[in-house]
C-alpha positions as CSV (number, residue, x, y, z in Angstrom):
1,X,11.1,-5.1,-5.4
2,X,13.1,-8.1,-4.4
3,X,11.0,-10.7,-5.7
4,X,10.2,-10.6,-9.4
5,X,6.4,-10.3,-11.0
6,X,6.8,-13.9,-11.9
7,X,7.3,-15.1,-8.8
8,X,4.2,-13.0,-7.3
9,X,1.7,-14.1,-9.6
10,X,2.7,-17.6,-9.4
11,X,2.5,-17.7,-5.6
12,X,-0.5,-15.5,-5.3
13,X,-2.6,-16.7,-8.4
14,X,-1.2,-20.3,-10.3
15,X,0.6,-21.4,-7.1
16,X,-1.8,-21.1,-4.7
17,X,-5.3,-21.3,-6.6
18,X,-5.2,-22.8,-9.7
19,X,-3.2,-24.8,-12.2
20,X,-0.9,-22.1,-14.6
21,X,0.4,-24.1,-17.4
22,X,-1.1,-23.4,-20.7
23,X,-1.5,-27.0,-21.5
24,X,-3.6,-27.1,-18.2
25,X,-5.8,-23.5,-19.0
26,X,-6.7,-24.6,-22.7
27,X,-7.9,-27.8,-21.8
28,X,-10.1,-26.0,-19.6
29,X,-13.7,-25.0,-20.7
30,X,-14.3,-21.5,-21.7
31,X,-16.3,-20.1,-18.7
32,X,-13.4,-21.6,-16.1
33,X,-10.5,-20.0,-18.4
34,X,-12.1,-16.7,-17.4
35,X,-12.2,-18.1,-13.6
36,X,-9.1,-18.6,-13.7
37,X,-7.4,-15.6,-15.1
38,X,-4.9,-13.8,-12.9
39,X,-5.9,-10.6,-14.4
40,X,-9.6,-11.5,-13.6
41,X,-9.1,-12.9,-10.2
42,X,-7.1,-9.8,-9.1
43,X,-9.9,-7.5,-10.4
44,X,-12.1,-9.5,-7.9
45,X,-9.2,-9.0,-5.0
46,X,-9.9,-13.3,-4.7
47,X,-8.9,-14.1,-1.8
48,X,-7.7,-18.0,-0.4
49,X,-6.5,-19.0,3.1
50,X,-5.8,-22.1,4.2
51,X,-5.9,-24.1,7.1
52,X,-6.9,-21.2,9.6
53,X,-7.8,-22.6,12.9
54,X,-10.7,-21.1,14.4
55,X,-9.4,-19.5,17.2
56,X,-6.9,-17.6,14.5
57,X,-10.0,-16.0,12.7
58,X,-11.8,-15.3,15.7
59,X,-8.6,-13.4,17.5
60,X,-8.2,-11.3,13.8
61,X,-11.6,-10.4,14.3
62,X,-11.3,-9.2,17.0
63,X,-8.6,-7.0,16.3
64,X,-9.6,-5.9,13.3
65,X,-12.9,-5.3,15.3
66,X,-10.9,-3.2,17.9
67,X,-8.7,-1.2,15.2
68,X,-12.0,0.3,13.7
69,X,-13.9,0.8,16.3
70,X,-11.4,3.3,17.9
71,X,-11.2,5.2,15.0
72,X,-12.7,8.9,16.1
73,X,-16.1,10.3,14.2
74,X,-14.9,13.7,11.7
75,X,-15.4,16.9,13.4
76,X,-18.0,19.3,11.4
77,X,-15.6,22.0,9.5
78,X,-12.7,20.9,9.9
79,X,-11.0,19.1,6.7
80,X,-9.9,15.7,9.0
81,X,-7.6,13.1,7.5
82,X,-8.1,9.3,8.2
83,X,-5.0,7.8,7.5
84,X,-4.9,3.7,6.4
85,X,-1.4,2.3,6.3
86,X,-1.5,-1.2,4.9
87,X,1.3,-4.0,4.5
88,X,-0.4,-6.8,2.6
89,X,2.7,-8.9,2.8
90,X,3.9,-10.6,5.7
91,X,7.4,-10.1,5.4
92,X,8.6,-8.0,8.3
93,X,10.1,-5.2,6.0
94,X,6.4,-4.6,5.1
95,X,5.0,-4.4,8.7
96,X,8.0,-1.9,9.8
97,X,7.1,0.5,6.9
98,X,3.6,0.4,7.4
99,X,3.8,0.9,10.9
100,X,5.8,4.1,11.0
101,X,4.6,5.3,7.8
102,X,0.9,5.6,10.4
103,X,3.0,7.3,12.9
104,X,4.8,9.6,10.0
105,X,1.1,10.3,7.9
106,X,-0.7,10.6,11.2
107,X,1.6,13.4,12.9
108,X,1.6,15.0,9.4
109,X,-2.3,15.3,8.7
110,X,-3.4,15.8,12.4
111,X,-5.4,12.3,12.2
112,X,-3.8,10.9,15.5
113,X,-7.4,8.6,16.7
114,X,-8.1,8.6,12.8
115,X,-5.9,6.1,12.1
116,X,-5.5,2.3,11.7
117,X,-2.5,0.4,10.6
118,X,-3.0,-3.3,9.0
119,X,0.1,-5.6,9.2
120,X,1.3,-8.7,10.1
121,X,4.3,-8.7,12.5
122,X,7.3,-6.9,12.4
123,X,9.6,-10.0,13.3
124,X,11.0,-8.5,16.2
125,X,8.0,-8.6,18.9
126,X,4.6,-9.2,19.3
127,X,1.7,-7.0,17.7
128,X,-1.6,-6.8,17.9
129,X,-2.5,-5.4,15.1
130,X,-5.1,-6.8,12.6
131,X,-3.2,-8.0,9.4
132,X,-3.4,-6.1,6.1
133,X,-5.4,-8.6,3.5
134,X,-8.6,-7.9,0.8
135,X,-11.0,-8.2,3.2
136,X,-9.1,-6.1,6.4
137,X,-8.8,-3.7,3.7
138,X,-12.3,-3.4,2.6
139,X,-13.3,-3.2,6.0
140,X,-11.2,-0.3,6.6
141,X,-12.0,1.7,4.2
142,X,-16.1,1.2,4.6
143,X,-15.6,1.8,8.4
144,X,-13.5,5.2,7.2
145,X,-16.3,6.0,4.8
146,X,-19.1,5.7,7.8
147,X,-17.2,8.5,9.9
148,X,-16.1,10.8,7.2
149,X,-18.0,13.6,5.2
150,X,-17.3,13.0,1.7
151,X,-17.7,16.4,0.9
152,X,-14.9,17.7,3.6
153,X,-12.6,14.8,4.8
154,X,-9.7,13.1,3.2
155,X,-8.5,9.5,3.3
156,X,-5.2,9.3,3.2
157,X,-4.0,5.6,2.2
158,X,-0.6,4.2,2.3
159,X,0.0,0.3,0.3
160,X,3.7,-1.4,0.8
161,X,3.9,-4.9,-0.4
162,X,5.2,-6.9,-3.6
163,X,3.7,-6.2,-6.9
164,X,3.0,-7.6,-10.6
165,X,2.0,-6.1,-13.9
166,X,-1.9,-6.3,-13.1
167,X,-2.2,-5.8,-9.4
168,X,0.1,-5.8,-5.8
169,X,0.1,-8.7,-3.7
170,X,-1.3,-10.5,-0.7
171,X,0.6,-13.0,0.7
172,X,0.7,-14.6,4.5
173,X,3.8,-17.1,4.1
174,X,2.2,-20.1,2.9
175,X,-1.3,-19.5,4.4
176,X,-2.7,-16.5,2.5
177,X,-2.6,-14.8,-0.7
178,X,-4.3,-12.8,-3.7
179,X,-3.8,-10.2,-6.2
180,X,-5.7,-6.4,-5.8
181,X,-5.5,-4.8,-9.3
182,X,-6.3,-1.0,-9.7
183,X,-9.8,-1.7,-10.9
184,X,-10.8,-3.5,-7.5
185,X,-9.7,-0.8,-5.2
186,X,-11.6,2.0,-7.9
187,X,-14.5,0.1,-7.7
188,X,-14.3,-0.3,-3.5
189,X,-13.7,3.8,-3.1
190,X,-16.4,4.5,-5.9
191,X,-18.9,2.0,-4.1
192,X,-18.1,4.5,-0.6
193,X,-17.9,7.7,-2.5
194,X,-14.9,8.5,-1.1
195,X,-13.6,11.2,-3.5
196,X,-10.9,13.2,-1.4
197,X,-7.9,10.8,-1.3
198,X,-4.1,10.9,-0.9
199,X,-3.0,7.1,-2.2
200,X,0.1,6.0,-2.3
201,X,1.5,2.7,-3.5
202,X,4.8,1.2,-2.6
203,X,5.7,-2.1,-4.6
204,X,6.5,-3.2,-7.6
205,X,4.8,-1.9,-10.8
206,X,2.8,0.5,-8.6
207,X,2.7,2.9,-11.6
208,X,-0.7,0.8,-12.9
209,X,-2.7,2.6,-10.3
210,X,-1.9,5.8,-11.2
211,X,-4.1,6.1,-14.0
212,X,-6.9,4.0,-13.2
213,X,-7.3,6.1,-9.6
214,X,-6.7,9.5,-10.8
215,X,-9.5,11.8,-10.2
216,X,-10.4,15.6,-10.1
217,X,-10.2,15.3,-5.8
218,X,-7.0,12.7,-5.5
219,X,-3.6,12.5,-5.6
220,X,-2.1,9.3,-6.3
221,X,1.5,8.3,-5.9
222,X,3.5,5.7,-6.7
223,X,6.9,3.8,-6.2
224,X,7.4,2.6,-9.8
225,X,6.4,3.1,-13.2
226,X,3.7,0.4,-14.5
227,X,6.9,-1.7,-16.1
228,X,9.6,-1.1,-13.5
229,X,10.5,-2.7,-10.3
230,X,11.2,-0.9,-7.3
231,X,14.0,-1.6,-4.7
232,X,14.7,-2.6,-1.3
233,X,12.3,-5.5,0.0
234,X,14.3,-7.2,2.0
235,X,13.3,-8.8,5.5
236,X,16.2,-7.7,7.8
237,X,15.1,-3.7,6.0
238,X,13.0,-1.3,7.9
239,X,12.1,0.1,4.8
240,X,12.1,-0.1,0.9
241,X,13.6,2.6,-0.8
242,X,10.8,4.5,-1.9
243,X,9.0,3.8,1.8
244,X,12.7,5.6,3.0
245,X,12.6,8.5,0.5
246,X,8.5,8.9,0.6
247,X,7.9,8.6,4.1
248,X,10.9,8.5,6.2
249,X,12.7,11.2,5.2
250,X,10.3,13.8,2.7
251,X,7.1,13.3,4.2
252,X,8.8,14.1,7.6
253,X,9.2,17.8,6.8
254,X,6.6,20.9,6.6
255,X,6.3,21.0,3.0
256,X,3.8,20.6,0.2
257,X,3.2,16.9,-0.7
258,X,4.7,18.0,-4.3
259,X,7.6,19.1,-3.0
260,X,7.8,15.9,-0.9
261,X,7.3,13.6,-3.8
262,X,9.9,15.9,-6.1
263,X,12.7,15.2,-3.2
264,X,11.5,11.8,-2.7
265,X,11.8,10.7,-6.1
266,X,15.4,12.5,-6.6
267,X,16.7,10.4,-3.2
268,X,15.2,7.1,-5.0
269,X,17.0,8.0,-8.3
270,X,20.2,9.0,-6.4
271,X,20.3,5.3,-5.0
272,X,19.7,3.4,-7.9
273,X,22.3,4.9,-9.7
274,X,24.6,4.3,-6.8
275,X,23.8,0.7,-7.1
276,X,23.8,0.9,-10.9
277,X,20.0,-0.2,-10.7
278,X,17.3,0.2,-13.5
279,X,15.1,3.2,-12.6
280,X,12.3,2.4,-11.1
281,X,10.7,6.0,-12.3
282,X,8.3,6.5,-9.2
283,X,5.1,8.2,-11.3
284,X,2.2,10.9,-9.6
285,X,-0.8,12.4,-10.4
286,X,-2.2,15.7,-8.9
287,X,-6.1,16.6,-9.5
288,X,-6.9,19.9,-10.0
289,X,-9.8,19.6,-7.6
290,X,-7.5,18.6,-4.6
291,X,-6.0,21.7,-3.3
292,X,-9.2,22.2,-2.4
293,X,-8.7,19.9,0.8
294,X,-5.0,19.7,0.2
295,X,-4.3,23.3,1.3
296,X,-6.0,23.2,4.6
297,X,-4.5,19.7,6.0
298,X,-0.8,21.5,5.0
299,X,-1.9,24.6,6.7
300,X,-2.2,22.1,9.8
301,X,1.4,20.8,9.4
302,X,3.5,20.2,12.2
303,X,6.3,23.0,11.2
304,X,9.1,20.8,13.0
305,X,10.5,17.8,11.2
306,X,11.3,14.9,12.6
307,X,14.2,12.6,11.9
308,X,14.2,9.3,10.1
309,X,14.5,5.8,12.6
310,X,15.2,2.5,11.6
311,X,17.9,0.9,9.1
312,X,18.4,3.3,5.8
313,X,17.2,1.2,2.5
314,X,20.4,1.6,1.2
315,X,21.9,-0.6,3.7
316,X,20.5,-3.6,1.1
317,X,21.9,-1.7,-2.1
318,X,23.9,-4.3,-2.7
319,X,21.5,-6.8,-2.5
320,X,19.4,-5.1,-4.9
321,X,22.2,-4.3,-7.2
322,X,22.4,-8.5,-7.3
323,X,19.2,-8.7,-8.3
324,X,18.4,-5.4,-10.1
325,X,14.3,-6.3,-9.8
């Protein structure tokens, strides 16, 4: 996306937690030249904020409180979708996305009261949403496992934020940040046995989690290869261009979530080569084992699309055909 990997692990990792020169790490001793790998921390999901006022903490637990406890128990036999939709970046684009890619995934899977959204503002008016971070996510997703039956239900979990080579970012302006690697979030949906899952990652270099988080049960899908950078991260957006494609315009319409990603992907690669872009090369894995719970959530589709809202991606092509990463 807009910014590079660079620039993410230095303002999430070096930047924010600890020194990143090489002069600095070899004059550390071994054990804290472990501590202090980016690769390590972000396996971890470490997490720093800074100078939170009390009152701050308490009103996000609150609403982070709020957010899960309205979520509605499964119903027994019936395959029920809880959808998360995370922005773990503060810049509005981020919030917009996540926010209607709930709407968008919960009208699709029939999980309207099975559905929490975790973002920052949208930069246009107030929310009162809990933000998306580590820890909000963790909750989530052990609040989902509680209500759901493994053996039936589905999460359904939708990431939009800025990315690296070993992980996508946290980062609350100057306040907040980590890293969240594909081993941490295998670990946290292995820990709560949540087998039946529809990921989908939206930043740059998502294509690390594809691997890592494929399973017999899931389908994961992703908005760039594990050494390509996506598009369209820019704060005046309402989306990025694979959050356009993905959600905004393929995920909209009755149709397999094969077919979605198939037209999805052809809409991404028809932009960049408008804006004579590198590929990005948005990547997916199906499990075998997932039609199994797949087939009767699309039986359940709305059979009415719904039109796309908010300001096309392509509206910053030539932005991104500035920066090309």
């Amino acid at each position: 996306m807009k910014r590079g990997w660079w620039t993410i692990a230095g303002l999430a990792i070096a930047g924010a937690m600890m020194p990143a020169s090489a002069q600095m790490i070899r004059a550390l001793p071994p054990r804290q030249q472990v501590l202090d790998d980016p690769v390590t921390r972000a396996n971890g999901a470490a997490q720093l904020e800074r100078d939170r006022p009390a009152r701050w903490a308490l009103t996000e637990h609150r609403r982070l409180e709020k957010a899960l406890a309205g979520l509605q128990p499964q119903r027994k036999g019936v395959v029920d979708a809880y959808v998360v939709s995370v922005a773990l970046d503060s810049d509005p684009v981020f919030g917009r996305e996540a926010r209607e890619a709930g709407r968008v995934l919960a009208r699709r899977y029939d999980a309207v009261g099975r559905t929490v959204v975790l973002a920052s503002g949208d930069g246009r008016e107030p929310v009162a949403t809990p933000r998306g971070s580590p820890d909000t996510l963790a909750a989530a997703l052990a609040r989902v496992a509680e209500l759901m039956n493994p053996a039936e239900d589905v999460l359904v979990l939708y990431a939009t934020t800025h990315g690296a080579p070993f992980g996508i970012a946290y980062t609350d302006g100057e306040m907040g940040s980590a890293m969240i690697s594909p081993h941490w979030l295998r670990n946290v949906l292995g820990e709560l046995g949540i087998r039946n899952r529809l990921l989908i990652v939206s930043a740059c270099f998502s294509g690390i989690f594809v691997a890592p988080l494929s399973s017999d049960e899931g389908v994961v899908l992703s908005a760039a290869s594990s050494n390509r950078t996506s598009f369209g991260c820019v704060s005046e957006n309402d989306w990025t261009f694979f959050g356009d494609a993905m959600i905004n315009h393929a995920l909209r319409k009755p149709q397999p979530i094969a077919a979605a990603f198939a037209e999805a992907r052809s809409l991404v690669g028809d932009w960049e080569a408008r804006g004579s872009l590198i590929p990005s090369e948005p990547q997916s894995s199906f499990g075998p084992g997932a039609a199994r719970w797949l087939a009767p959530l699309e039986a359940r589709m709305p059979k009415v699309a719904t039109a796309s809202v908010g300001r096309p991606a392509t509206e910053a092509l030539n932005v991104a055909s500035r920066n090309n990463h």
